[in-house]
C-alpha positions as CSV (number, residue, x, y, z in Angstrom):
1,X,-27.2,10.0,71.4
2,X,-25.7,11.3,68.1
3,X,-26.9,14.8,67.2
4,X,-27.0,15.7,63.4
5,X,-28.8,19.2,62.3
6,X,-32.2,18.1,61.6
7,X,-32.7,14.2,63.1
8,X,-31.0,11.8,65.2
9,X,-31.9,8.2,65.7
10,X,-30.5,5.4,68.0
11,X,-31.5,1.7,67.5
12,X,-31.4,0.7,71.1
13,X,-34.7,3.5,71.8
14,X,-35.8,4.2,68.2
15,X,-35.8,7.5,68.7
16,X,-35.6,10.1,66.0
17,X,-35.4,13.3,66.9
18,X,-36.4,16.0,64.2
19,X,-36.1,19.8,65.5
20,X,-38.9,21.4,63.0
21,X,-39.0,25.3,64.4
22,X,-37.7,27.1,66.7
23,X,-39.7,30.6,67.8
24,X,-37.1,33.8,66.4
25,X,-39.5,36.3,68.2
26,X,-38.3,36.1,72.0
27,X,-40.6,36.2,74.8
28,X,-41.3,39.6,74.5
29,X,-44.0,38.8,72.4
30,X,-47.0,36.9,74.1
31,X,-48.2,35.2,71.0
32,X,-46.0,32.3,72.3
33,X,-48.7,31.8,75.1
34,X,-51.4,30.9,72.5
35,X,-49.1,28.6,70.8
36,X,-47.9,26.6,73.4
37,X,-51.6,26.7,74.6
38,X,-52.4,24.9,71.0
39,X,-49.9,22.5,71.4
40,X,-50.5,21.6,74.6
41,X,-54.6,21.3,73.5
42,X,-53.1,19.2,70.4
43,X,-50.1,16.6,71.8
44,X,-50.4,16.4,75.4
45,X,-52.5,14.8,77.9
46,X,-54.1,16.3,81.2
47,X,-50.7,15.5,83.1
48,X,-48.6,17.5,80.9
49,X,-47.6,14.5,79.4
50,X,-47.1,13.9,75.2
51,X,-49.2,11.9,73.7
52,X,-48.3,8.8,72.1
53,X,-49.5,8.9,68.6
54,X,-49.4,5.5,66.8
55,X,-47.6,6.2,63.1
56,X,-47.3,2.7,61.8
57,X,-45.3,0.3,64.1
58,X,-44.1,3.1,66.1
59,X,-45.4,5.5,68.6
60,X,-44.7,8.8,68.0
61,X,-44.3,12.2,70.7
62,X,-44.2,15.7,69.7
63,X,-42.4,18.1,71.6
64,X,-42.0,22.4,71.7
65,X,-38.7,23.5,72.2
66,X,-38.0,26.8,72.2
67,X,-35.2,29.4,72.7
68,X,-34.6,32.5,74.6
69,X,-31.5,34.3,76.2
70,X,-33.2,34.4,79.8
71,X,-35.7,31.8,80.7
72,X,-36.0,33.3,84.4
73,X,-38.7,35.7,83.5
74,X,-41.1,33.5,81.9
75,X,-44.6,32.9,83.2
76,X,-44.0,29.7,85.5
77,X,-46.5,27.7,83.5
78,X,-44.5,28.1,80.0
79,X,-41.1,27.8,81.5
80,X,-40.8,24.2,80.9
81,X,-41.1,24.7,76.9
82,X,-37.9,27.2,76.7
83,X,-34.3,26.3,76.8
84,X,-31.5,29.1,77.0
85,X,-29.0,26.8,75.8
86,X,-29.2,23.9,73.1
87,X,-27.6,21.1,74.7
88,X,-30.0,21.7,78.0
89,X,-32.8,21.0,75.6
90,X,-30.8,18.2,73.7
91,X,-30.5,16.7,77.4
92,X,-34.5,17.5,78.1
93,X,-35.3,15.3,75.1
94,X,-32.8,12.6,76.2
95,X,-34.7,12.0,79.3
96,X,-37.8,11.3,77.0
C-alpha cells in the first residue's frame, strides 16, 4: 500500500485511506471515552465491526485512530482505537 499524507488508494482493493484527525490531548483526558463511545454508536455494528456505508458504487468504513506515547494504560475496552506508533496503525488499517 502507498502511503501519501492525507489518502492512499490501491486499485486491486479500492481502498482510500483518508486520516481526518488525530486526538492532540493524550489519554489523560477522559473526554476520549465519550468520543469513541459516539463513534462506536455512529460506524460500528454490535460486533465491533465498521459499518459498511454505501457512497455511490462503493462501500465505505470509518475508522478512529488515535495516538498516544503508552497504550498499556488504557482502559481495555478503548485500547483497540490507539496506536503508539504510526506504521502499527498503517498496518491495523491494512488488515481492513
Amino acid at each position: 500500500m502507498e502511503c501519501y499524507p492525507f489518502s492512499s488508494g490501491t486499485q486491486a482493493h479500492d481502498l482510500v485511506v483518508t486520516p481526518v484527525f488525530m486526538n492532540p490531548k493524550g489519554t489523560e483526558h477522559t473526554d476520549y471515552q465519550r468520543k469513541i463511545d459516539g463513534y462506536k454508536a455512529l460506524f460500528e455494528v454490535k460486533d465491533g465491526k465498521q459499518k459498511k456505508i454505501p457512497h455511490d458504487d462503493k462501500s465505505v468504513k470509518v475508522f478512529v485512530l488515535l495516538h498516544t506515547n503508552d497504550v498499556d494504560g488504557l482502559p481495555t475496552g478503548y485500547k483497540r482505537y490507539w496506536f503508539d506508533r504510526v506504521d502499527k496503525a498503517l498496518t491495523f488499517l491494512e488488515g481492513q
